[in-house]
Structure formats: C-alpha cells, structure tokens
PyMOL CGO cylinders between C-alpha atoms (Angstrom):
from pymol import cmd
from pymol.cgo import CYLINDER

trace = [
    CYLINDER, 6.79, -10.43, -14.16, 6.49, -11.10, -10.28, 0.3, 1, 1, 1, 1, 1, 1,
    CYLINDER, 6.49, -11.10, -10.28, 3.27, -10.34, -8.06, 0.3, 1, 1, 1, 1, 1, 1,
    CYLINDER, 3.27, -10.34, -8.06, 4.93, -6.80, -6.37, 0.3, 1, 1, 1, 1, 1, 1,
    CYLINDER, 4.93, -6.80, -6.37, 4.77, -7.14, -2.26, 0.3, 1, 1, 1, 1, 1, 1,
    CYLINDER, 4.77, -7.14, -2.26, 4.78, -4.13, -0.51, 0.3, 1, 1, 1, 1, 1, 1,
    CYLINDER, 4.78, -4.13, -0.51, 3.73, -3.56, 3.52, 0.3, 1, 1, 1, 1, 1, 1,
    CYLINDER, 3.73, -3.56, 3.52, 3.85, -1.45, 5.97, 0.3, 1, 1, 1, 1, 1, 1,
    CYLINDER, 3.85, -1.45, 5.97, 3.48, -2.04, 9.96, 0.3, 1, 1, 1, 1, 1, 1,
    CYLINDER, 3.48, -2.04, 9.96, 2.23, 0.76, 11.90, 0.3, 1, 1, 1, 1, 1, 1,
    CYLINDER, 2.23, 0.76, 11.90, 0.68, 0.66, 15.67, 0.3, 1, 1, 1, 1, 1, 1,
    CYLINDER, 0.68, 0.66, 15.67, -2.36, 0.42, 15.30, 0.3, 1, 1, 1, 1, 1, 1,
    CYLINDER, -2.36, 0.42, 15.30, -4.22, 3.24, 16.51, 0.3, 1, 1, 1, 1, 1, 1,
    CYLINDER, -4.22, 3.24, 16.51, -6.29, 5.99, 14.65, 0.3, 1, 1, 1, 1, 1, 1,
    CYLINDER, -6.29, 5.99, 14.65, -4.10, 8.48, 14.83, 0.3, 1, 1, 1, 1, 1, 1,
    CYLINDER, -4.10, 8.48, 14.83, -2.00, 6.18, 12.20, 0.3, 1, 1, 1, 1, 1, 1,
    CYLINDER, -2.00, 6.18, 12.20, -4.77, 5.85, 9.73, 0.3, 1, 1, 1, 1, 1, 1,
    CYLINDER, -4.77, 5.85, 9.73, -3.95, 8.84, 7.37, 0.3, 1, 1, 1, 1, 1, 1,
    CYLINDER, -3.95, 8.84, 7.37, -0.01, 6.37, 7.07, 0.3, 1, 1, 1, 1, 1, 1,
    CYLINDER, -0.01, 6.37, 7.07, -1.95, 3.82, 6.14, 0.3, 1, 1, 1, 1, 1, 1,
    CYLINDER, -1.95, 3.82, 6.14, -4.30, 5.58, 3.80, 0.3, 1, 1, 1, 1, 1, 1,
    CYLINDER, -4.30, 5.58, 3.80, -1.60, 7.46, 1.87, 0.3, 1, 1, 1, 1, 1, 1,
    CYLINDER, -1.60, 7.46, 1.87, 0.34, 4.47, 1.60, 0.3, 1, 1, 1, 1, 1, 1,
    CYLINDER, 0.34, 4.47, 1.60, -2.02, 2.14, -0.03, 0.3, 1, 1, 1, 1, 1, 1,
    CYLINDER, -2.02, 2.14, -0.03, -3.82, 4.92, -2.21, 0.3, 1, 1, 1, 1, 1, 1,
    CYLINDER, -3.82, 4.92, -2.21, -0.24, 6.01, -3.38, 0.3, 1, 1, 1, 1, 1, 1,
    CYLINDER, -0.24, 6.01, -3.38, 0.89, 2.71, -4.87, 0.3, 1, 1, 1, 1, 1, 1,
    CYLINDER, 0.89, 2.71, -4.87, -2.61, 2.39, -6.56, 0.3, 1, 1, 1, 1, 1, 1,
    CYLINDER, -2.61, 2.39, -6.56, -1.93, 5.58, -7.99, 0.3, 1, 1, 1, 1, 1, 1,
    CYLINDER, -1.93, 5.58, -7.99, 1.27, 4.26, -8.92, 0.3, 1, 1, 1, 1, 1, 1,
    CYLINDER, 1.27, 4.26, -8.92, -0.79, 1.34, -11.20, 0.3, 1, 1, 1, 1, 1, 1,
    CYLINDER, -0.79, 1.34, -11.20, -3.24, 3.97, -12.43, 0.3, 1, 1, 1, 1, 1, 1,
    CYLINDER, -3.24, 3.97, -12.43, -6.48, 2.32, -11.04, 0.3, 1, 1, 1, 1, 1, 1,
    CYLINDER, -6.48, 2.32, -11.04, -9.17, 4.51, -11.49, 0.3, 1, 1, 1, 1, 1, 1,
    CYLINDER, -9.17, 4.51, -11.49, -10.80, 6.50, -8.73, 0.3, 1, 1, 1, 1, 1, 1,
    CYLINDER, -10.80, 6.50, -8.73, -13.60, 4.55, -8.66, 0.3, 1, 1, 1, 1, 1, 1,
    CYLINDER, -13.60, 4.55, -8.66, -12.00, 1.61, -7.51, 0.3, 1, 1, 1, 1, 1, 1,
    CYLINDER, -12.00, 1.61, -7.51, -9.64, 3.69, -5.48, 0.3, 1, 1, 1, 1, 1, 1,
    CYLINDER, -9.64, 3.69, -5.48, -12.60, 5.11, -3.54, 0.3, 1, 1, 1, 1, 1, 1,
    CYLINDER, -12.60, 5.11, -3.54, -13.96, 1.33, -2.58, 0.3, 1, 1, 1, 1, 1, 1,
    CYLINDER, -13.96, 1.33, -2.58, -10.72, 0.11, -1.27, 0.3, 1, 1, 1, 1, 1, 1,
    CYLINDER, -10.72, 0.11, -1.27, -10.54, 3.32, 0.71, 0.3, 1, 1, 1, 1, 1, 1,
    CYLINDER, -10.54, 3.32, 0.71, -14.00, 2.84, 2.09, 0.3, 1, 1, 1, 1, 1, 1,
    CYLINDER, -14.00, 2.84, 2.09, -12.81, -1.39, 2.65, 0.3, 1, 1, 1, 1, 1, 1,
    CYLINDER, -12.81, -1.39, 2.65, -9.76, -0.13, 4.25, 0.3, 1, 1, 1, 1, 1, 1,
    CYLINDER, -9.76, -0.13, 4.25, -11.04, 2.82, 6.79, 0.3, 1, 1, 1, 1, 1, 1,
    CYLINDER, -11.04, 2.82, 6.79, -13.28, 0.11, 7.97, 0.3, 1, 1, 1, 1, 1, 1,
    CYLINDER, -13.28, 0.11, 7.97, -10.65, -2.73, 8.54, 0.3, 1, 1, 1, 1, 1, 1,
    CYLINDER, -10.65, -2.73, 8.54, -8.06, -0.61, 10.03, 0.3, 1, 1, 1, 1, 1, 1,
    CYLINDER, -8.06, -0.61, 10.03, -10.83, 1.34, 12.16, 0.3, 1, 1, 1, 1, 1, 1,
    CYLINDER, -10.83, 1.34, 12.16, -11.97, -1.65, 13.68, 0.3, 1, 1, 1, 1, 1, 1,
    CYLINDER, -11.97, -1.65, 13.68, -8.28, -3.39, 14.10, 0.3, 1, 1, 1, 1, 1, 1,
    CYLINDER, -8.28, -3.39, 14.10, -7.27, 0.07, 15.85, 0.3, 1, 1, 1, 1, 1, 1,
    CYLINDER, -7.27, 0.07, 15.85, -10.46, -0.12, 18.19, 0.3, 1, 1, 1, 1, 1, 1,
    CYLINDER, -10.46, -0.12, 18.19, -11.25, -3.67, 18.89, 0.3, 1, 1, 1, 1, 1, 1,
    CYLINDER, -11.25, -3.67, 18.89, -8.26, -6.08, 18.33, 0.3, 1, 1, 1, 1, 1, 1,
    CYLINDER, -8.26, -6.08, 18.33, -5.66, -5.73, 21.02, 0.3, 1, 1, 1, 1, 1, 1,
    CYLINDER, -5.66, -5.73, 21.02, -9.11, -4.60, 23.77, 0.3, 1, 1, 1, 1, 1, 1,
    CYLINDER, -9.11, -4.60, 23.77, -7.83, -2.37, 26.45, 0.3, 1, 1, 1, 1, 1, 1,
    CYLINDER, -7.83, -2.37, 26.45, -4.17, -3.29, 26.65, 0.3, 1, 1, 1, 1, 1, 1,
    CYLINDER, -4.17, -3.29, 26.65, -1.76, -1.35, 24.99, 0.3, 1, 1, 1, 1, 1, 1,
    CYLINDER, -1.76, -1.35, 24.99, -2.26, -1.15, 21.40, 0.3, 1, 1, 1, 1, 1, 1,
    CYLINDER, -2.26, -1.15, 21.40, -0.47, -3.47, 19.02, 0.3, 1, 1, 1, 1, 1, 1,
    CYLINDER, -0.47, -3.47, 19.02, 1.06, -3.49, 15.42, 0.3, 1, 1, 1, 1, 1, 1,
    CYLINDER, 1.06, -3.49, 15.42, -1.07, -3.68, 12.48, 0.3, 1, 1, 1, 1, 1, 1,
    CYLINDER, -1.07, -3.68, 12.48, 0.56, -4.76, 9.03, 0.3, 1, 1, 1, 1, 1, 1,
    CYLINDER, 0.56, -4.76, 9.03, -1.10, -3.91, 5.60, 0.3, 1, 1, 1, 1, 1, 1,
    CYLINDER, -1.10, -3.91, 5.60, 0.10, -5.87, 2.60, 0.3, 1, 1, 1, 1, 1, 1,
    CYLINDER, 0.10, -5.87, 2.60, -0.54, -5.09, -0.85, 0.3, 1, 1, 1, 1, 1, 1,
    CYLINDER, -0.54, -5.09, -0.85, -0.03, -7.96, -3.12, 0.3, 1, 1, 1, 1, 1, 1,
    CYLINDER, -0.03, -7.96, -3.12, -0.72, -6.64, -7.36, 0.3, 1, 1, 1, 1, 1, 1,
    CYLINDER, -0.72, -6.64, -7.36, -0.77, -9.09, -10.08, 0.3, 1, 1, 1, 1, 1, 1,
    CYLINDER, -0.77, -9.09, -10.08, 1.71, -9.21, -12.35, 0.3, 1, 1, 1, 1, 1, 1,
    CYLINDER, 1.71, -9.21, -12.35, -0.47, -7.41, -15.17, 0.3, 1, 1, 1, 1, 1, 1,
    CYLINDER, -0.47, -7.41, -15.17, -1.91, -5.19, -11.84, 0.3, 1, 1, 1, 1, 1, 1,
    CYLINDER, -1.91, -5.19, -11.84, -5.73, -5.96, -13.32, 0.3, 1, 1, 1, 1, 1, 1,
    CYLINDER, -5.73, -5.96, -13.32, -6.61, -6.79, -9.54, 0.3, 1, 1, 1, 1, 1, 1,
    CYLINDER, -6.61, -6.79, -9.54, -4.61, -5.92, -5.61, 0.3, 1, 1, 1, 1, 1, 1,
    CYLINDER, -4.61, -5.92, -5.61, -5.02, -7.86, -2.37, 0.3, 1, 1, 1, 1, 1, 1,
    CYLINDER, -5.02, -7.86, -2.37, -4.93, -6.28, 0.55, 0.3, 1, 1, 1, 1, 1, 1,
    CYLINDER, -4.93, -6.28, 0.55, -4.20, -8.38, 3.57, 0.3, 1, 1, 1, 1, 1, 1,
    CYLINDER, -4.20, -8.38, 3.57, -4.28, -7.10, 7.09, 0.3, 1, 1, 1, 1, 1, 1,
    CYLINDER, -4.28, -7.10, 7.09, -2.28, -8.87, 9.86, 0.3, 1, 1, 1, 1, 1, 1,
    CYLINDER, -2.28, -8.87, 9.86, -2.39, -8.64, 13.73, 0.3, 1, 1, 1, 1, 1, 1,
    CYLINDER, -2.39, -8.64, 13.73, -2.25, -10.10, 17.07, 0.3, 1, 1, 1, 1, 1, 1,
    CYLINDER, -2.25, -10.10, 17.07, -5.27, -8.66, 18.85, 0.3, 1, 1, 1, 1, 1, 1,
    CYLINDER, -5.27, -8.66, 18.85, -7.83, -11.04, 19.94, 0.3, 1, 1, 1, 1, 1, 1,
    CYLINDER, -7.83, -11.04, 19.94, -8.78, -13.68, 17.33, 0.3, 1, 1, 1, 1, 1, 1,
    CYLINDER, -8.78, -13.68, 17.33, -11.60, -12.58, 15.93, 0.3, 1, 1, 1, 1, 1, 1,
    CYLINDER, -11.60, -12.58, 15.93, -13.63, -13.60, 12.25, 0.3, 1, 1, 1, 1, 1, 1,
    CYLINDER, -13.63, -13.60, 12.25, -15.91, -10.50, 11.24, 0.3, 1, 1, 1, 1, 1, 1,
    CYLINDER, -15.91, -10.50, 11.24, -17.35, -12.51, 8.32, 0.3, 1, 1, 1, 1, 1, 1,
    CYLINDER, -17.35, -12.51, 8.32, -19.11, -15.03, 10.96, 0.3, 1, 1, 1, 1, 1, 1,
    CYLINDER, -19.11, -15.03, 10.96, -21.66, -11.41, 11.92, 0.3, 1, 1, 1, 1, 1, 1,
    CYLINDER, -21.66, -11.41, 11.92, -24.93, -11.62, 9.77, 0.3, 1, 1, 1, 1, 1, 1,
    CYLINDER, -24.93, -11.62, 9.77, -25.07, -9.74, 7.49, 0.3, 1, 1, 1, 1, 1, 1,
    CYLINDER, -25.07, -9.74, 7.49, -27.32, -6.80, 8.56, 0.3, 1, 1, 1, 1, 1, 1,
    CYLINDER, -27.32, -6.80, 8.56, -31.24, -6.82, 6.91, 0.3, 1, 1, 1, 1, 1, 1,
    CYLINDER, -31.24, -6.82, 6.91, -30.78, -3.85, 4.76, 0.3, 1, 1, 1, 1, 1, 1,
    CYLINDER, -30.78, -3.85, 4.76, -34.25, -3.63, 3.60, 0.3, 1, 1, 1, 1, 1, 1,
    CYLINDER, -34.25, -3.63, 3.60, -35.34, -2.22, 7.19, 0.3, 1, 1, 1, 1, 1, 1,
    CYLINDER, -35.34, -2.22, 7.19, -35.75, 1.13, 8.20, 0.3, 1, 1, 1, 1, 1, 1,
    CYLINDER, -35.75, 1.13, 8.20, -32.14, 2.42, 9.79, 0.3, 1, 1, 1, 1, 1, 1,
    CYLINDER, -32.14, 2.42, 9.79, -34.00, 2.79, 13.34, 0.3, 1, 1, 1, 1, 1, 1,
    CYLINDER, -34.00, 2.79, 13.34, -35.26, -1.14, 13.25, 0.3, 1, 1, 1, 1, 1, 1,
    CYLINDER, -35.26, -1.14, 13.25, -32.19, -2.26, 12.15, 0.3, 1, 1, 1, 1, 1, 1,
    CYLINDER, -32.19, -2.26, 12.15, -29.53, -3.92, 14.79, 0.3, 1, 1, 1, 1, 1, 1,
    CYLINDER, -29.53, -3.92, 14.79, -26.36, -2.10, 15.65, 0.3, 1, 1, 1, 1, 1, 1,
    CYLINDER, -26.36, -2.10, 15.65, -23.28, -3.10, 14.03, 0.3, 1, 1, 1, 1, 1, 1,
    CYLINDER, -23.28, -3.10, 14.03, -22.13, -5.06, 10.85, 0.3, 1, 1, 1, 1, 1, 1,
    CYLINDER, -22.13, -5.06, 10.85, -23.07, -2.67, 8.04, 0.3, 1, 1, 1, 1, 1, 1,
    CYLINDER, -23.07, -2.67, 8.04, -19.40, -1.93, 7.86, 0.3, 1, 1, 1, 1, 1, 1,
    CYLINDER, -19.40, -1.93, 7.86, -18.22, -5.48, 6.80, 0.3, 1, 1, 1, 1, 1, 1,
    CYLINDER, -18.22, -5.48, 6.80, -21.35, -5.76, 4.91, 0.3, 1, 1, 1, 1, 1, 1,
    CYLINDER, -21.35, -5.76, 4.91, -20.38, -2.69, 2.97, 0.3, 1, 1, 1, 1, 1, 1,
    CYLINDER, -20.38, -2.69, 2.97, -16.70, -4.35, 2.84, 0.3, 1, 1, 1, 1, 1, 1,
    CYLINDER, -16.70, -4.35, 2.84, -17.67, -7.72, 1.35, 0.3, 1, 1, 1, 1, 1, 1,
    CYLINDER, -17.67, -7.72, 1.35, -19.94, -5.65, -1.29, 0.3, 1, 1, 1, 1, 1, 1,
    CYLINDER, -19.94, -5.65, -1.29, -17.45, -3.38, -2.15, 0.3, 1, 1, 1, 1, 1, 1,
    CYLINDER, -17.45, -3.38, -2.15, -14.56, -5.89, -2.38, 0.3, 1, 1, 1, 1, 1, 1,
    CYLINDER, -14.56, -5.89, -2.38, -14.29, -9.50, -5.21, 0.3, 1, 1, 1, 1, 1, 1,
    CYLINDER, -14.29, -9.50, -5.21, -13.40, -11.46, -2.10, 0.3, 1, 1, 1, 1, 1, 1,
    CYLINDER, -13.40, -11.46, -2.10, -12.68, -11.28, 1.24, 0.3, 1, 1, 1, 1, 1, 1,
    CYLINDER, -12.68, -11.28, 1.24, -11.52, -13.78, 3.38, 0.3, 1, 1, 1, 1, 1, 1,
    CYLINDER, -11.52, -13.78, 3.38, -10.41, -14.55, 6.92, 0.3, 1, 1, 1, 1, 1, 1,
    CYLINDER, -10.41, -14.55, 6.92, -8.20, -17.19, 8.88, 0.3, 1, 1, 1, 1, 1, 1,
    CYLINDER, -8.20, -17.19, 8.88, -6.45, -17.19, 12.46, 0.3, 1, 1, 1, 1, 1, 1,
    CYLINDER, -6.45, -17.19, 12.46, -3.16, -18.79, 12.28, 0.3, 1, 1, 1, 1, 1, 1,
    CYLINDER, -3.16, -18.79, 12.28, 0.09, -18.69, 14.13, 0.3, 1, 1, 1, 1, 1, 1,
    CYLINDER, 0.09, -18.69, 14.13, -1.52, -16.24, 16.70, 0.3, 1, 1, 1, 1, 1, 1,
    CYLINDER, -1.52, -16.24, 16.70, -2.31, -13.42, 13.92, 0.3, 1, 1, 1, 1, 1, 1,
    CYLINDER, -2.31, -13.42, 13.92, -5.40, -12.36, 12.29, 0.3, 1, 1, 1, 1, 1, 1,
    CYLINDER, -5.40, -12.36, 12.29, -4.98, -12.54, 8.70, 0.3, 1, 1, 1, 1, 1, 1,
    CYLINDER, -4.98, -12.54, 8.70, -7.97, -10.99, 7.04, 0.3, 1, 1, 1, 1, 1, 1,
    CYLINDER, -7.97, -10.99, 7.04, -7.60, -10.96, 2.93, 0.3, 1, 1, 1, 1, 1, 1,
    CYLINDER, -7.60, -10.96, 2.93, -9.50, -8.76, 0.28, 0.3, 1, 1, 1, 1, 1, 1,
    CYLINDER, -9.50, -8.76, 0.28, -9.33, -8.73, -3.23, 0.3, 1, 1, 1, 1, 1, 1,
    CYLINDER, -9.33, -8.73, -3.23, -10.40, -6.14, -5.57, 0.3, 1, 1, 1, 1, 1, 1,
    CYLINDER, -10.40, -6.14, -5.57, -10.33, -6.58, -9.46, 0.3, 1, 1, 1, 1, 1, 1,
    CYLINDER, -10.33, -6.58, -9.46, -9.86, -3.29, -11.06, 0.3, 1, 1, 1, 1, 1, 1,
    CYLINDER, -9.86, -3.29, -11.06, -13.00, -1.82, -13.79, 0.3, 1, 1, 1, 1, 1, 1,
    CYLINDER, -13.00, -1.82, -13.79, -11.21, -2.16, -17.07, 0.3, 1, 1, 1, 1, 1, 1,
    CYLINDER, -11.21, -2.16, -17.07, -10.03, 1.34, -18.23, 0.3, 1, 1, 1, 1, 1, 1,
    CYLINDER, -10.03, 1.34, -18.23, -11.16, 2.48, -21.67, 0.3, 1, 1, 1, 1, 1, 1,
]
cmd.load_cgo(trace, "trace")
C-alpha cells in the first residue's frame, strides 16, 4: 500500500484556520489516531498556521498556505508539511526559550516552536524554490 497524499491550499489568514483544522483532524479521525495524539498535532498545527497567517507574507497582501498530510502506508505515523511563499524564514534557528525561569524573566517569543518540536518526532525546515517548506512528523501511541 502507497503513503496517502492529501492537501489543501487556503489563504492564509486566521479567519481560515478552523478549514485547516477540520481538515487535518478529519482525516486523522479517518485513521483512528487517538485523541491524544490528535490534540498535539492540533496544538503543532494552530501554532504553524498562526504564525504563517501573521508573519510570512509581512504587510502585503496575504498569500496561500498549503498543508500536506503524508500517512504511512500502515498509518503508525503522519507528516504534516506546510508550504508558502512569505518571507524565508527558519523558526528552528530561535533558541529554544529557558523554561526553568519564572514566566516574567523569561524572553518573549519561541515557546510556541519549543512546544512544537516537543510535541512533534521531528520537525524540520528548508527554503527551496522560493517556498518555505517546514516538515513535522508525529508517530502515533500504539493503541491497545
């Protein structure tokens, strides 16, 4: 059996998110993954999208967004890949925030992508052929 591609290309602004969101958690559904691991890729996803939709394409007009959803063939694990043409930019270069302070000492930003790179088996990003590819990979917790 095949890996099963599925996508879908929306513009990429907030108001789209809830698309997005039903799309990928219906196909998981789909595959049975549990809620548990349903509820991290949600949490991964609000986070990508959220800052594509905000941040890639700055203040022009906003661009397309693409989510792919690539299962294995027995569907023990997805990647998600996101794809756009907003200003290159590698979220995995930010530091990862120093979780052990206080929330007041701590710096502004990154404990979204640090929560993303926890949450998900792998996550990975490349600028190529003027996109943003950013790839995550969850395995799925082995049902009883």
């Amino acid at each position: 059996m095949e890996e099963q591609k599925l996508e879908l290309t929306v513009i990429a602004i907030l108001e789209n998110y809830g698309q997005v969101a039903d799309f990928v958690d219906t196909e998981l559904e789909k595959r049975d993954v549990s809620m548990g691991d349903i509820s991290s890729i949600d949490i991964a996803l609000d986070e990508i999208y959220a800052n594509v939709a905000n941040y890639a394409y700055g203040d022009d007009e906003a661009g397309e967004i693409t989510v792919r959803l690539d299962f294995t063939p027995d569907t023990s694990s997805v990647r998600m890949t996101f794809l756009d043409q907003g200003i290159p930019y590698d979220p995995l270069k930010k530091p990862d925030p120093d979780v052990t302070l206080e929330a007041e000492k701590r710096q502004i930003g990154g404990l979204g992508i640090y929560m993303v790179k926890h949450l998900m088996n792998e996550v990975t990003y490349e600028y190529r052929g003027g996109m943003n590819i950013l790839r995550m990979r969850k395995d799925f917790a082995k049902q009883m």
